[in-house]
PDB file with one MODEL, atoms N, CA, C and O in Angstrom:
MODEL        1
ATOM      1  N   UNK A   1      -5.498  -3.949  23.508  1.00  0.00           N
ATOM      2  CA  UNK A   1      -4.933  -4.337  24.790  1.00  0.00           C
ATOM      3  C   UNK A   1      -5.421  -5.735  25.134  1.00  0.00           C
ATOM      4  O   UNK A   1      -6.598  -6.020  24.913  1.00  0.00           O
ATOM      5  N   UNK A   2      -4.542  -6.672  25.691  1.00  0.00           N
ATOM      6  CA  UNK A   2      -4.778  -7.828  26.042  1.00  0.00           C
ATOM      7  C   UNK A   2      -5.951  -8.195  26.918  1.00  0.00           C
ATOM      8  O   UNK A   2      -5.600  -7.762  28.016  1.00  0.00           O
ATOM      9  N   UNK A   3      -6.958  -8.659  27.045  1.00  0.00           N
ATOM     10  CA  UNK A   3      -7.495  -9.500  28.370  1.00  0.00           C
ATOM     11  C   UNK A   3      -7.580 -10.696  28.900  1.00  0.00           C
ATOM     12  O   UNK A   3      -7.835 -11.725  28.273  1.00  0.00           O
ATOM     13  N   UNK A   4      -7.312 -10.583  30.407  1.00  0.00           N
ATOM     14  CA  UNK A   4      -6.684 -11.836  30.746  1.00  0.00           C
ATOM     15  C   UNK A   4      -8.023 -13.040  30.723  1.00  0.00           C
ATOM     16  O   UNK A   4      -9.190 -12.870  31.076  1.00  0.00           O
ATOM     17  N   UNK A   5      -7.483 -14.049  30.274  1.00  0.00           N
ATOM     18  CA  UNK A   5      -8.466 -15.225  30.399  1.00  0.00           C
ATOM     19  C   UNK A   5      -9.082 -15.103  28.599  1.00  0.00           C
ATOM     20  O   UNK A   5     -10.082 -15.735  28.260  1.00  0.00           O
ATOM     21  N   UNK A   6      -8.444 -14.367  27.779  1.00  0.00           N
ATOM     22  CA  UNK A   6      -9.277 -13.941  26.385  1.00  0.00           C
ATOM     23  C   UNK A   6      -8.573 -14.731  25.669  1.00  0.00           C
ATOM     24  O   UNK A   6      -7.343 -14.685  25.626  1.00  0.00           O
ATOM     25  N   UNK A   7      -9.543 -15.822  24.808  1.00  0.00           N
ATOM     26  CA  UNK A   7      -9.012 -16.365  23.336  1.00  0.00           C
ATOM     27  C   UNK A   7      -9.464 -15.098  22.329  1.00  0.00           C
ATOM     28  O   UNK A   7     -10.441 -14.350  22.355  1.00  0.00           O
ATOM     29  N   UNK A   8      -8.168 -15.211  21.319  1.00  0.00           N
ATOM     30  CA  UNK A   8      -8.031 -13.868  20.153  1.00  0.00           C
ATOM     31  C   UNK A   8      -8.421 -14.883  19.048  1.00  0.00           C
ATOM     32  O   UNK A   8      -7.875 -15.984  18.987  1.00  0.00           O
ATOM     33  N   UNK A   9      -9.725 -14.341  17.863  1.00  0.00           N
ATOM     34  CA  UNK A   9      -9.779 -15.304  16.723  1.00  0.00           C
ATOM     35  C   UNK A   9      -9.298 -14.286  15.731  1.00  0.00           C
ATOM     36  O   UNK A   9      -9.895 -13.230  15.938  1.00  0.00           O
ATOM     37  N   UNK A  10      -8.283 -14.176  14.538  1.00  0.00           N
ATOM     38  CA  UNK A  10      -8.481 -13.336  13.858  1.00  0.00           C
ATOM     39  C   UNK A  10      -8.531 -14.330  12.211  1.00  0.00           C
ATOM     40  O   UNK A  10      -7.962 -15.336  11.788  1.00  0.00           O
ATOM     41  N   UNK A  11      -9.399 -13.497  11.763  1.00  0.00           N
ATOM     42  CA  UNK A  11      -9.508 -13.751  10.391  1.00  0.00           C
ATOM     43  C   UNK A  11      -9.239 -12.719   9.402  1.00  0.00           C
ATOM     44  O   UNK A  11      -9.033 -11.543   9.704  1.00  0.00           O
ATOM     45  N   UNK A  12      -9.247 -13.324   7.833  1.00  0.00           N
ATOM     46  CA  UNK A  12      -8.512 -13.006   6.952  1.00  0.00           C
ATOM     47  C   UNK A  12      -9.574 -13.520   5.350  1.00  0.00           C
ATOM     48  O   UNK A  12     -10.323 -14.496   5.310  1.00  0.00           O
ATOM     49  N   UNK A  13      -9.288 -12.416   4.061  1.00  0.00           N
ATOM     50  CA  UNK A  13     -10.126 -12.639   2.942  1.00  0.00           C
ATOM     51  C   UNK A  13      -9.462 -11.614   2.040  1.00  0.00           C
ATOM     52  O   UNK A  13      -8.773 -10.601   2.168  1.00  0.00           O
ATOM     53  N   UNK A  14     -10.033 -12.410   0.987  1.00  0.00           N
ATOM     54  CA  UNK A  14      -9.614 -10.806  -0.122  1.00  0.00           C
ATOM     55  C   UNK A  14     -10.834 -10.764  -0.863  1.00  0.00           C
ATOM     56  O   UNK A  14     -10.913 -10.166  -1.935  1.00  0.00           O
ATOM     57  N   UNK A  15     -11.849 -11.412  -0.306  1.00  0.00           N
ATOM     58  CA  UNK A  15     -13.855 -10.689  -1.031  1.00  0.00           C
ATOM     59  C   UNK A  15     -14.477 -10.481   0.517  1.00  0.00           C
ATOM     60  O   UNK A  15     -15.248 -11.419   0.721  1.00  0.00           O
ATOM     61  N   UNK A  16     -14.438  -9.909   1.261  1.00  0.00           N
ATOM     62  CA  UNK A  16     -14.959  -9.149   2.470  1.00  0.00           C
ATOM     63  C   UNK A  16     -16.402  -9.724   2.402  1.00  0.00           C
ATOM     64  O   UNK A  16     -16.862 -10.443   3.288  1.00  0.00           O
ATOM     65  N   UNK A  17     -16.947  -9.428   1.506  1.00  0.00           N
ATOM     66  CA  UNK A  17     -18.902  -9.173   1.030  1.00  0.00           C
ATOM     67  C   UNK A  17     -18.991 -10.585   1.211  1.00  0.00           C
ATOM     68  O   UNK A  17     -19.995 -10.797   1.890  1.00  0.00           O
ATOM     69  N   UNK A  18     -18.396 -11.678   0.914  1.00  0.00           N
ATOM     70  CA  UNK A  18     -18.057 -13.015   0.818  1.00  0.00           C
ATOM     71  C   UNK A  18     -18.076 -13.697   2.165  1.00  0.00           C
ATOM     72  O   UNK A  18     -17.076 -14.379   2.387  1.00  0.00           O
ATOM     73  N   UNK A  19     -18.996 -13.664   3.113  1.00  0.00           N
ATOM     74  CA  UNK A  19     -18.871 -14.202   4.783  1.00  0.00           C
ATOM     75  C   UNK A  19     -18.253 -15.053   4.580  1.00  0.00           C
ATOM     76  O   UNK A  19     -17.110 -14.821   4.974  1.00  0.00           O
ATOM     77  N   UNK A  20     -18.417 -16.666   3.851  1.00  0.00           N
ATOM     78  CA  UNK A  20     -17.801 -17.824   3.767  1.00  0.00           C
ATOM     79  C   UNK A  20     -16.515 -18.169   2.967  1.00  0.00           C
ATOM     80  O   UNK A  20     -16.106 -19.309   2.746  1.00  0.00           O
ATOM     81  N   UNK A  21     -15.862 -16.844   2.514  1.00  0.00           N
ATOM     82  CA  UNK A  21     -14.545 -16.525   2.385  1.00  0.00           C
ATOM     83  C   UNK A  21     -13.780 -16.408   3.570  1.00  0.00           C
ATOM     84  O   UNK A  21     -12.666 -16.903   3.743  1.00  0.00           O
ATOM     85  N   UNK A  22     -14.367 -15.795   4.303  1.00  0.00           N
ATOM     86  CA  UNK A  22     -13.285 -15.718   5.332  1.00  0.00           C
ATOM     87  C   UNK A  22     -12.601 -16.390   6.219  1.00  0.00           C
ATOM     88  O   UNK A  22     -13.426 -16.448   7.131  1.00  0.00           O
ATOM     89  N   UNK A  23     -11.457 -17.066   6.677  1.00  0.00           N
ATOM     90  CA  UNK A  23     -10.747 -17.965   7.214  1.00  0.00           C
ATOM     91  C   UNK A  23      -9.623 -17.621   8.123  1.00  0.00           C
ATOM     92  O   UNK A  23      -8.684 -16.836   7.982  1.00  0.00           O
ATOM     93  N   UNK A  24      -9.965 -18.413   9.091  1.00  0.00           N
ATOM     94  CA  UNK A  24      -9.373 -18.188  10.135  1.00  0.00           C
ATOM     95  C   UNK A  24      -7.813 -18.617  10.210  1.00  0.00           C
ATOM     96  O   UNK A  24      -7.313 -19.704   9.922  1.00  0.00           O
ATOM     97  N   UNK A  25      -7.057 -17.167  10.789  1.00  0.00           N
ATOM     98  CA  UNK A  25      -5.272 -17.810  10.095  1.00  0.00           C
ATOM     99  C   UNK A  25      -5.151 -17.594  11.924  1.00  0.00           C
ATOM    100  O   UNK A  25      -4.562 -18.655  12.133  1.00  0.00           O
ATOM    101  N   UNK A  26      -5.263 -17.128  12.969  1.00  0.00           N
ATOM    102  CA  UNK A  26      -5.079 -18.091  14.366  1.00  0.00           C
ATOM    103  C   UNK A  26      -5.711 -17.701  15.090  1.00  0.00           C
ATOM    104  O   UNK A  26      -6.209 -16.576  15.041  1.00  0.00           O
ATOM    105  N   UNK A  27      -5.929 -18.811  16.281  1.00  0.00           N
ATOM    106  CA  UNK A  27      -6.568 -18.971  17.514  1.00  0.00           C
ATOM    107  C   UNK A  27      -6.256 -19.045  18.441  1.00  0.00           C
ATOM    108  O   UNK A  27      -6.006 -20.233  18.645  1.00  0.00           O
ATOM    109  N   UNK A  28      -5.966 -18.144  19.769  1.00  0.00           N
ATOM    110  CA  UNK A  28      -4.884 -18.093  20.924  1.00  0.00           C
ATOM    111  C   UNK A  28      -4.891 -17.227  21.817  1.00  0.00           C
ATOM    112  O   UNK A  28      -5.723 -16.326  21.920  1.00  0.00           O
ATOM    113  N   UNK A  29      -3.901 -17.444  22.581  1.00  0.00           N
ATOM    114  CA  UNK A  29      -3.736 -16.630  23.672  1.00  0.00           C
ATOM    115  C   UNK A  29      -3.496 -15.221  23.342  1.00  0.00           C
ATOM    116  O   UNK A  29      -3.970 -14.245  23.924  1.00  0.00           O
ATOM    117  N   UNK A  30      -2.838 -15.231  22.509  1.00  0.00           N
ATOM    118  CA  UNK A  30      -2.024 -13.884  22.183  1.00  0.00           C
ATOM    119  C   UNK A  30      -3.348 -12.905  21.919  1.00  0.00           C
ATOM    120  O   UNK A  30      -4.502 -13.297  21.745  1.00  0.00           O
ATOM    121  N   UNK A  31      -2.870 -11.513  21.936  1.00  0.00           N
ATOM    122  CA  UNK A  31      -3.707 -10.555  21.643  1.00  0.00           C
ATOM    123  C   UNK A  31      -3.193  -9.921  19.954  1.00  0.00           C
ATOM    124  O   UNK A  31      -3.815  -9.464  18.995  1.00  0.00           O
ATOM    125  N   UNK A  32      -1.745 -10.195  20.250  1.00  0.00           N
ATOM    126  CA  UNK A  32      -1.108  -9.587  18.970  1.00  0.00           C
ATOM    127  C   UNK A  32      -0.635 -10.715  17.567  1.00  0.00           C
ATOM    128  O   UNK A  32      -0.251 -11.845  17.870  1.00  0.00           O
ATOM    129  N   UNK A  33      -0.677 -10.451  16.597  1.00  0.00           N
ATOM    130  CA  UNK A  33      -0.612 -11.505  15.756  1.00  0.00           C
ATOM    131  C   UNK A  33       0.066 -10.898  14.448  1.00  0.00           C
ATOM    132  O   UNK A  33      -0.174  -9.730  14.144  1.00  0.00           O
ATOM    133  N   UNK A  34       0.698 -11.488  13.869  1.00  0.00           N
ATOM    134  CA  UNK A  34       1.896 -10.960  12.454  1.00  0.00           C
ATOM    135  C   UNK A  34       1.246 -11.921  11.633  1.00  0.00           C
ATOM    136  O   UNK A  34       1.261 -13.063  12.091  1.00  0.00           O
ATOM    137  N   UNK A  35       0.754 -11.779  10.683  1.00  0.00           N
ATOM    138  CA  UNK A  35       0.555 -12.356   9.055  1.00  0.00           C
ATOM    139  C   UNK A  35       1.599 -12.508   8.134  1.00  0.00           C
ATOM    140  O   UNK A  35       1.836 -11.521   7.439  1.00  0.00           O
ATOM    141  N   UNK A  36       2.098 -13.244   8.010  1.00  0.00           N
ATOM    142  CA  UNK A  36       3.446 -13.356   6.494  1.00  0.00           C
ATOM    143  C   UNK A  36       2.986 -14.265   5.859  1.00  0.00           C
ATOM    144  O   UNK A  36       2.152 -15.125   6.142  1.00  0.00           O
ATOM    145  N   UNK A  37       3.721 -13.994   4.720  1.00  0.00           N
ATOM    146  CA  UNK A  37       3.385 -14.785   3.291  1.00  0.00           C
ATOM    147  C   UNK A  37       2.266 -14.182   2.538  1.00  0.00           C
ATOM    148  O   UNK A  37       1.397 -14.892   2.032  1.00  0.00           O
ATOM    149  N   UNK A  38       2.258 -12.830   2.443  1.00  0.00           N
ATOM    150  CA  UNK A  38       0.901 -12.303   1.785  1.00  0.00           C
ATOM    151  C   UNK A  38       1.497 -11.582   0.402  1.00  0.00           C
ATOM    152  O   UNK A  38       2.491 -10.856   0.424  1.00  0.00           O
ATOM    153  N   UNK A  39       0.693 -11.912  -0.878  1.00  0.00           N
ATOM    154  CA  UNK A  39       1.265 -11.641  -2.100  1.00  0.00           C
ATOM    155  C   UNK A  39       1.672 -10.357  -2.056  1.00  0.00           C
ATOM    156  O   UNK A  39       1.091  -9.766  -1.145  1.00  0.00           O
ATOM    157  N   UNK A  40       2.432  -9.666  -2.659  1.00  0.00           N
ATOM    158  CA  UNK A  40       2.495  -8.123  -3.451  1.00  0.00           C
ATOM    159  C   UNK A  40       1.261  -7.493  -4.427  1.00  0.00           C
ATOM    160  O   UNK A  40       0.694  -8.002  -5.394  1.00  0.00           O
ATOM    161  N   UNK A  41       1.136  -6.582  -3.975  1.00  0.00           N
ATOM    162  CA  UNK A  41      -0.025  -6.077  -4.819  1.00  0.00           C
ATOM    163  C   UNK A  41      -1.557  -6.437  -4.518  1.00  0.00           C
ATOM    164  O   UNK A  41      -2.353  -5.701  -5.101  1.00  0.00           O
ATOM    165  N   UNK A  42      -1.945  -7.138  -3.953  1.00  0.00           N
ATOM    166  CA  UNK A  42      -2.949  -7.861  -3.290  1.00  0.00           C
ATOM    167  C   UNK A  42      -3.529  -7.322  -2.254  1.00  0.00           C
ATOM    168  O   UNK A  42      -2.896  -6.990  -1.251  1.00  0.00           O
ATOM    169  N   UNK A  43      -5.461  -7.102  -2.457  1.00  0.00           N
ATOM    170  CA  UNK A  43      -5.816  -6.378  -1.330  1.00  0.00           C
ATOM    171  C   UNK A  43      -6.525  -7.302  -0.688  1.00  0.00           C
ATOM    172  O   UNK A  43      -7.328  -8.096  -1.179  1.00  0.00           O
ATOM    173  N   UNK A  44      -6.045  -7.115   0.987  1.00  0.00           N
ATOM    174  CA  UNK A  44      -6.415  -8.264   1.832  1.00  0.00           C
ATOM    175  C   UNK A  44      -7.141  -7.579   3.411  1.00  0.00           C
ATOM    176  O   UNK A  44      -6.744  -6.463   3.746  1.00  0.00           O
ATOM    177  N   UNK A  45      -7.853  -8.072   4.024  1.00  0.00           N
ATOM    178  CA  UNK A  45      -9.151  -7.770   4.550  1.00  0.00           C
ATOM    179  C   UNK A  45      -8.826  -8.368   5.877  1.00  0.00           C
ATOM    180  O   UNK A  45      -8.809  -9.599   5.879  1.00  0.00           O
ATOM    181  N   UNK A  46      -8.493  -7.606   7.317  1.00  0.00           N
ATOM    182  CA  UNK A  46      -8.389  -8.701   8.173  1.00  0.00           C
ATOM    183  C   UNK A  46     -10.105  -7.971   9.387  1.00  0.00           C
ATOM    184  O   UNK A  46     -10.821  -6.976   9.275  1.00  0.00           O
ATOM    185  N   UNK A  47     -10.069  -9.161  10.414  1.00  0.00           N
ATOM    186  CA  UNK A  47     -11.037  -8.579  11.677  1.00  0.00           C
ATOM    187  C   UNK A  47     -10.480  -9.776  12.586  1.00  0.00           C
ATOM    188  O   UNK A  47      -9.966 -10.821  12.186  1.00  0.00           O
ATOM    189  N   UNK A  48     -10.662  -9.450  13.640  1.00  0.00           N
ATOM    190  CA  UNK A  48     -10.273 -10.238  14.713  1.00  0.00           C
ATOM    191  C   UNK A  48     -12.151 -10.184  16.368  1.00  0.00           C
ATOM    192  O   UNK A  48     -12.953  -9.318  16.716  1.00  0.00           O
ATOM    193  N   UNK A  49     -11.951 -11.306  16.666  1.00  0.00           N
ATOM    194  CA  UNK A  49     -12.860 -11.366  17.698  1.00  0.00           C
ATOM    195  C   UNK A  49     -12.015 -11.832  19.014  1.00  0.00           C
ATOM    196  O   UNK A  49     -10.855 -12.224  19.140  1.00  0.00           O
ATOM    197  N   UNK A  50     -13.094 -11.623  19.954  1.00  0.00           N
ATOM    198  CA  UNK A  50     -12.642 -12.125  21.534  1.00  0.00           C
ATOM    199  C   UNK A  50     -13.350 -12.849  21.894  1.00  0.00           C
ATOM    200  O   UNK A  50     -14.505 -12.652  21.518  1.00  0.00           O
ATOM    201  N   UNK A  51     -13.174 -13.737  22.551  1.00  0.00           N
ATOM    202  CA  UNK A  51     -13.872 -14.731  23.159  1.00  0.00           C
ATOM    203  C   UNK A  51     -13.767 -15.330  25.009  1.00  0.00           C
ATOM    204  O   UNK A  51     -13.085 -16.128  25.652  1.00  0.00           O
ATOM    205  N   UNK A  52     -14.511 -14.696  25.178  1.00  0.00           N
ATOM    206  CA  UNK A  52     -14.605 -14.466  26.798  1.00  0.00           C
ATOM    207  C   UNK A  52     -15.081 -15.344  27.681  1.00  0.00           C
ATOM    208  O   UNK A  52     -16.245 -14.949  27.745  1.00  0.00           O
ATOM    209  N   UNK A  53     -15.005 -16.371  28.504  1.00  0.00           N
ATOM    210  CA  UNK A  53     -15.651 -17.376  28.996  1.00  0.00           C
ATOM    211  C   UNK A  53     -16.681 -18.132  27.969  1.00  0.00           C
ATOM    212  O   UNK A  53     -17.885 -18.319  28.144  1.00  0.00           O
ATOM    213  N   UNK A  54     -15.852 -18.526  26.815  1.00  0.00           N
ATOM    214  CA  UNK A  54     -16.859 -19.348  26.134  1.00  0.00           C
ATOM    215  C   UNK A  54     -17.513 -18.531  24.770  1.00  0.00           C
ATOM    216  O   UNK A  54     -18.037 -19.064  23.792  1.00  0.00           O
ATOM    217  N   UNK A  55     -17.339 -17.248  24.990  1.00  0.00           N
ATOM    218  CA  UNK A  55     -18.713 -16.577  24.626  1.00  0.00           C
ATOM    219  C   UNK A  55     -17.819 -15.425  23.310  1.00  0.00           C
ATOM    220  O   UNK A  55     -16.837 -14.730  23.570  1.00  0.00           O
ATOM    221  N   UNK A  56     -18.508 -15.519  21.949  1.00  0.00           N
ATOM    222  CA  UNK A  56     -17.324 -14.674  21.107  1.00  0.00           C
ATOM    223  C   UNK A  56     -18.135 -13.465  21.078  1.00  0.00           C
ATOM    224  O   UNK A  56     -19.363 -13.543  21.127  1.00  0.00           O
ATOM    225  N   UNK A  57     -17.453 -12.225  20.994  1.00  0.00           N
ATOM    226  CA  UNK A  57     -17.746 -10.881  20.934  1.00  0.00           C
ATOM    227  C   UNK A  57     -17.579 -10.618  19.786  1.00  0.00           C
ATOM    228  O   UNK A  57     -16.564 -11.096  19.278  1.00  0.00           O
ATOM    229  N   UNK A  58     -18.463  -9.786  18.937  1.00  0.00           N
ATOM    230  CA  UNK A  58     -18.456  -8.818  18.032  1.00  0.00           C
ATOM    231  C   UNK A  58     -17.007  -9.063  17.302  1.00  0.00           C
ATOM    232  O   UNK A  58     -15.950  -9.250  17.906  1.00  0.00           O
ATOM    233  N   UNK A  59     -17.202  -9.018  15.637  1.00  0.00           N
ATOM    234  CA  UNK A  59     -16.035  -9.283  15.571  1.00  0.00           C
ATOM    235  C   UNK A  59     -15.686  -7.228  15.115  1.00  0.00           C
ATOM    236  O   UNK A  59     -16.547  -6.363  14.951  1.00  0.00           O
ATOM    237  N   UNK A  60     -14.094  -7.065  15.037  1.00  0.00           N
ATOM    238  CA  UNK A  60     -13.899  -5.849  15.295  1.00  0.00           C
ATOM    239  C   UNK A  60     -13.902  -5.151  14.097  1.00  0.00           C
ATOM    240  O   UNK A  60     -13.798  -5.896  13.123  1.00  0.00           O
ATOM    241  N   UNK A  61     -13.987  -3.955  13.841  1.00  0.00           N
ATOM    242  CA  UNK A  61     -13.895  -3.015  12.258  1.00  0.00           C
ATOM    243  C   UNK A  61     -13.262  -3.832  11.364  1.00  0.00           C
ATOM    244  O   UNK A  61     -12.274  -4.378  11.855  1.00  0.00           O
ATOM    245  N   UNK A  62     -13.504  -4.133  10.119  1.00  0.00           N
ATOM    246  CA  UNK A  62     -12.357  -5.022   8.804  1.00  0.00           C
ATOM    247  C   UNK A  62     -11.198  -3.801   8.671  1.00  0.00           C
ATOM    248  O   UNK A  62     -11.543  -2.631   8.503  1.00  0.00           O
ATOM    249  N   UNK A  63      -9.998  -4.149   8.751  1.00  0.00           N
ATOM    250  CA  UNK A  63      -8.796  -3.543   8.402  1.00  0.00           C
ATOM    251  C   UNK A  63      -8.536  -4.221   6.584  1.00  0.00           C
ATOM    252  O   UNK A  63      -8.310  -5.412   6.365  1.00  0.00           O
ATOM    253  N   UNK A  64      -8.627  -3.264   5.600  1.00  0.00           N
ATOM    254  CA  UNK A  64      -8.066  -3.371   4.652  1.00  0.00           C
ATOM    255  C   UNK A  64      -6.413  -2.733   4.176  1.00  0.00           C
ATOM    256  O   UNK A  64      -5.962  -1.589   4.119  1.00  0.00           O
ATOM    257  N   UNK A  65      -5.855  -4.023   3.904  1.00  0.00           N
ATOM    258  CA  UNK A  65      -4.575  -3.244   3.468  1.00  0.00           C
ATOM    259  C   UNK A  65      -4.356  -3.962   1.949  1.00  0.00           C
ATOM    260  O   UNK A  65      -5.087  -4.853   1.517  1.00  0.00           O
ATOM    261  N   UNK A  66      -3.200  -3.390   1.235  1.00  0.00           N
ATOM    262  CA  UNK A  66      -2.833  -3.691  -0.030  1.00  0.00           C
ATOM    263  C   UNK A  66      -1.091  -3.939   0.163  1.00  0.00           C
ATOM    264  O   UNK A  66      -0.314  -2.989   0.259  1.00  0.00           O
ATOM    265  N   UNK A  67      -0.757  -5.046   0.190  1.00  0.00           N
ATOM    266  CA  UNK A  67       0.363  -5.377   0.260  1.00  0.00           C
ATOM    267  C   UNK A  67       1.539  -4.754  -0.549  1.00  0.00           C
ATOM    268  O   UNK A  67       1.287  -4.913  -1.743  1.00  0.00           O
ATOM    269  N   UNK A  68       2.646  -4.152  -0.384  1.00  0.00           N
ATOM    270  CA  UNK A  68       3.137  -3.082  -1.439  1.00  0.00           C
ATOM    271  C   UNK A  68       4.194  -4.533  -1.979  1.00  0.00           C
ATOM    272  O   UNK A  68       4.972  -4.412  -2.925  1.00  0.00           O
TER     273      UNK A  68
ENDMDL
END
């Protein structure tokens, strides 16, 4: 669910264990966010954070999916 006044960071990897793999695909208002252009067959790793007056929160559970 959205909160108002909240920047959304979400990031993205395909080595998780790899902290400095991971890269940030956007930064924004939005709460909700669509990924395209992701290979077939390919297992890819997302988490997203909030950032609240300045301040970033916890980033959230890693969602793994495998692109069919």
């Amino acid at each position: 669910k959205a909160q108002k006044n909240a920047i959304y960071v979400y990031q993205m990897t395909t080595n998780p264990k790899n902290e400095a793999s991971w890269t940030t695909i956007y930064k924004g208002l939005i709460a909700k966010f669509i990924k395209t252009g992701l290979t077939s067959g390919t297992r890819y790793y997302f988490r997203y954070a909030v950032i609240l007056k300045g301040v970033q929160g916890a980033w959230s559970p890693v969602l793994s999916i495998i692109v069919p």
